[in-house]
C-alpha positions as CSV (number, residue, x, y, z in Angstrom):
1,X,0.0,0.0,0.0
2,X,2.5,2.4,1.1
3,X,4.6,1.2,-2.3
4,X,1.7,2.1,-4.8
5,X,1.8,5.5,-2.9
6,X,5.1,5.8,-3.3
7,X,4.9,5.3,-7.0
8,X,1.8,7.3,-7.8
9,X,3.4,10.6,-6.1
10,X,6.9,10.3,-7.1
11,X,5.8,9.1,-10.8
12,X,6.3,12.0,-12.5
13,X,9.7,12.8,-14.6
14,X,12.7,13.4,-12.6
15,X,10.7,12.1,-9.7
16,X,9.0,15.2,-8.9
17,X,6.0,15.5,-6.2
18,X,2.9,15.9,-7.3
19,X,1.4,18.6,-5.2
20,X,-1.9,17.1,-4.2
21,X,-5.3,20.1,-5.4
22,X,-8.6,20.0,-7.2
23,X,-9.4,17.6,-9.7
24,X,-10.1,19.0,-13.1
25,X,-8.7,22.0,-12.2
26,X,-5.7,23.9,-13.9
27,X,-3.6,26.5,-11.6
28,X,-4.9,30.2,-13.3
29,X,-2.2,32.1,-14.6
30,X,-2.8,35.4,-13.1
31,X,-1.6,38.3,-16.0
32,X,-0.3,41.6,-14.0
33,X,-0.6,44.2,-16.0
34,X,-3.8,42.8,-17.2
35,X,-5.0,42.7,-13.7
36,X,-3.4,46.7,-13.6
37,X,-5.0,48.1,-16.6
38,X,-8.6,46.9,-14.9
39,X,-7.7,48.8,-12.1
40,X,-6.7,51.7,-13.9
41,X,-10.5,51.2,-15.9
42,X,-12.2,50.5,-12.6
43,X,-10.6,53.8,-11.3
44,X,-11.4,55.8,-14.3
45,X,-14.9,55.0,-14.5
46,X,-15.6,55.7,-10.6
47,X,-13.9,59.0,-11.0
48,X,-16.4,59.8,-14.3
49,X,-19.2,58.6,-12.5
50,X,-18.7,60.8,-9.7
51,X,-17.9,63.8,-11.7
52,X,-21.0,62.9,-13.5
53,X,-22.9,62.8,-10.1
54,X,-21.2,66.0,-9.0
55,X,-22.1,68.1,-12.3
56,X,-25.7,66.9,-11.5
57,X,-26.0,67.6,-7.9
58,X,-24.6,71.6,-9.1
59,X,-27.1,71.7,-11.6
60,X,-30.1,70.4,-9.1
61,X,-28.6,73.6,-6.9
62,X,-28.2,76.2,-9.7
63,X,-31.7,75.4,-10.8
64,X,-32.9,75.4,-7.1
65,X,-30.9,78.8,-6.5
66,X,-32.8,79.9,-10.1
67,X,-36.2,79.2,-8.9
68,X,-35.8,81.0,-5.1
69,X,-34.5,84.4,-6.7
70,X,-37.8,83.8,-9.1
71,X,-40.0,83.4,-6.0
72,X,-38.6,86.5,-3.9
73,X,-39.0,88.7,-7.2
74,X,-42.4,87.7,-7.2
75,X,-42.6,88.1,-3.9
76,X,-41.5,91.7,-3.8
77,X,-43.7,92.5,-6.9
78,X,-46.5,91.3,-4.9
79,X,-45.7,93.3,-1.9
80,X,-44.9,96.3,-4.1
81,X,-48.7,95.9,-5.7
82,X,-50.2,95.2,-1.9
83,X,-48.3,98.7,-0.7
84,X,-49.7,100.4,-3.4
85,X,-53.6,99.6,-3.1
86,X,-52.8,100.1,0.6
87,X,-51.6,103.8,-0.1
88,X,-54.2,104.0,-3.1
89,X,-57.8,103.9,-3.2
90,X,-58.4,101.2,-0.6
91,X,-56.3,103.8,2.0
92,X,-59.1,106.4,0.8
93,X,-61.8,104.3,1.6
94,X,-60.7,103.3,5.0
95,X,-60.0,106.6,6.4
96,X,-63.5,108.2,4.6
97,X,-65.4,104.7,6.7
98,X,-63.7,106.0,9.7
99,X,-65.4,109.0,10.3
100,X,-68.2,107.0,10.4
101,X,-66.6,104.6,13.3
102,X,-66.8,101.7,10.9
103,X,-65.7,98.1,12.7
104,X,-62.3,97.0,10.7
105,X,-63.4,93.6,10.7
106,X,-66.1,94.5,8.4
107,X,-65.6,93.9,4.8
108,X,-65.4,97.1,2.9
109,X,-68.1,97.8,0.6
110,X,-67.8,98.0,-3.1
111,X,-69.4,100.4,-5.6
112,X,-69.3,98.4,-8.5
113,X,-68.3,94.8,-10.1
114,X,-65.0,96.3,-11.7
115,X,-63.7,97.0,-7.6
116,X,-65.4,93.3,-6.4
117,X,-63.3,91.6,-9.0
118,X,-60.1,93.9,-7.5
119,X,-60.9,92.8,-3.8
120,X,-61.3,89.4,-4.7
121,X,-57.9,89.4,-6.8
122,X,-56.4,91.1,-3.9
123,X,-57.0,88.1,-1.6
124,X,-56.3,85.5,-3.8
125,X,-53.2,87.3,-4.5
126,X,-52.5,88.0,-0.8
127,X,-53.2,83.8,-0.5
128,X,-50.6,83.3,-3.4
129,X,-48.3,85.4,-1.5
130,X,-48.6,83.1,1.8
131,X,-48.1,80.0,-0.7
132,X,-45.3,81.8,-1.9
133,X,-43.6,82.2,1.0
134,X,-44.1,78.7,2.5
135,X,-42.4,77.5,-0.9
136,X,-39.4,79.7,-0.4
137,X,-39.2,78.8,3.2
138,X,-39.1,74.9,1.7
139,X,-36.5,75.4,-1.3
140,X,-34.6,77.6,1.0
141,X,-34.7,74.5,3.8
142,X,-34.1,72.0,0.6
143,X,-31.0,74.2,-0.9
144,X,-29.5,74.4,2.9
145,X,-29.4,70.2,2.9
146,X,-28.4,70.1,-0.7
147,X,-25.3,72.3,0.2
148,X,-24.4,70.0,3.1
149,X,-24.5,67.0,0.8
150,X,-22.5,68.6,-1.8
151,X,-19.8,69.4,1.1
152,X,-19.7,65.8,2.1
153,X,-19.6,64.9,-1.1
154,X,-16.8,66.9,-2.2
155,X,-14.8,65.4,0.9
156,X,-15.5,61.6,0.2
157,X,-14.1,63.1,-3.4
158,X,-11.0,64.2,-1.8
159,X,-10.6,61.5,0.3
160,X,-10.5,59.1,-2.5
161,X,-8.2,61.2,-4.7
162,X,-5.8,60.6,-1.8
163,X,-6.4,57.0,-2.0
164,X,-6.2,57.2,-5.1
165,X,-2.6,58.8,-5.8
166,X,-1.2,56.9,-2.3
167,X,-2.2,53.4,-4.0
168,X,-0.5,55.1,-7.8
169,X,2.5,56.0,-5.6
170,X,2.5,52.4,-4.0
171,X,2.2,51.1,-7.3
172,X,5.0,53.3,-8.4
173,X,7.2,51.9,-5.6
174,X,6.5,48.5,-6.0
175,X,7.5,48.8,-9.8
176,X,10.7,50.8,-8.8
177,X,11.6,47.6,-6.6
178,X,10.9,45.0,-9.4
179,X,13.1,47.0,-11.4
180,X,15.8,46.8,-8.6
181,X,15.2,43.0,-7.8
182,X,15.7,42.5,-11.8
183,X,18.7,43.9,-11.4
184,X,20.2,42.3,-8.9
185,X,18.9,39.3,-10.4
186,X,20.7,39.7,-13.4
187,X,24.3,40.5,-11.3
188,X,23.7,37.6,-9.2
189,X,23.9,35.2,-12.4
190,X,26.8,37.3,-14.0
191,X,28.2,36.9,-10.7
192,X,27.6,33.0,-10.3
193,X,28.8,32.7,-14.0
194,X,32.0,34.1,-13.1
195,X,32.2,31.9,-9.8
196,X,31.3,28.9,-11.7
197,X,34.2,30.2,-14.5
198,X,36.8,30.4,-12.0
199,X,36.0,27.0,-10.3
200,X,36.3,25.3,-13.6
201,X,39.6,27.2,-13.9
202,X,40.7,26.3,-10.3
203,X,39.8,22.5,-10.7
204,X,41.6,22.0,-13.9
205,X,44.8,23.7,-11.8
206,X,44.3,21.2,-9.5
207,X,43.8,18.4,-11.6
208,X,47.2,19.1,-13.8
209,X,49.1,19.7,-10.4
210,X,47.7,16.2,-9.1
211,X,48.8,14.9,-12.3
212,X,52.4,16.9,-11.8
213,X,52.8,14.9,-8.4
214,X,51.8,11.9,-9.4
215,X,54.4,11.7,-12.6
216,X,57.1,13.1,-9.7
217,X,56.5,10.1,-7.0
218,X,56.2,7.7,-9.8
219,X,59.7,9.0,-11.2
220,X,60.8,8.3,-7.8
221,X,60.3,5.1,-7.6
């Protein structure tokens, strides 16, 4: 039993072990700059994708920031045409209604249909005006959490950048010490060449003065 193992891991030529793995299953040859150009792709499409996500999130904001300066000139234009009827005809009638100790809370009579369409425009406007200003209150409230996103956006950005280049410069380093390592490679065999040269050299010295003292104790003799 222990023969047949024997002969079934040492069977190979030259006697060589068999490392014992999967069946079926061939050791994957693993390319490196394959593996670095996907790295370089991977990279290169994270860092498009997040400028892409970037250039959107400052569009979003620009169009926000857009819309709020909209509202507030509305806004003002509304206030501008609410200070006017107040200091117009609608002032007029209030003060003449007073002299007649008329209660405020009262709504002010009209003399025709032309100033019943004004006072109801006035309060729709006056409603649109409230809307308004619970709408700017919101996109002002939405902008502010939009700008803190951006922020931490733009620091998980430069955070990664500095991933980024430390992992290039590791990169970097480890190429500048397979360059080195290929070097001394290469001495090291010049080196053992030349070791290897001068042992051959040495040993056939040897050799002839073996032969030398062998033909001078035979001559003794």
């Amino acid at each position: 039993m222990d023969e047949t193992k024997g002969v079934a891991l040492g069977g190979g030529a030259g006697g060589k072990v068999k490392k014992p793995g999967k069946r079926g299953r061939k050791p994957v040859k693993i390319d490196l700059k394959a593996k670095l150009e996907r790295s370089r792709q991977s990279a290169r499409e994270c860092r498009a994708r997040k400028k892409q996500r970037y250039q959107r999130l400052e569009e979003m904001v620009s169009a926000k920031e857009r819309s709020i300066c909209a509202l507030r000139e509305e806004l003002e234009m509304y206030k501008q045409w609410c200070s006017a009827m107040d200091q117009g005809t609608m002032s007029g009638v209030r003060d003449f209604l007073a002299q007649f100790q008329w209660d405020p809370g009262m709504a002010l009579p009209v003399a025709n249909a032309e100033n019943a369409a004004l006072e109801l425009k006035l309060k729709q406007r006056q409603e649109q005006m409230k809307h308004l200003q619970q709408d700017l209150q919101q996109q002002n409230e939405i902008v502010q959490a939009m700008k803190k996103h951006l922020h931490s956006v733009h620091a998980d950005l430069r955070s990664t950048q500095e991933l980024f280049m430390a992992r290039e410069r590791e990169r970097e380093t480890e190429k500048h010490f397979e360059v080195v390592s290929s070097r001394e490679h290469k001495r090291l065999q010049l080196e053992i060449k030349h070791l290897e040269e001068e042992l051959a050299t040495q040993q056939d010295v040897h050799n002839q003065k073996q032969v030398l003292v062998c033909c001078m104790l035979h001559l003794s003799h």
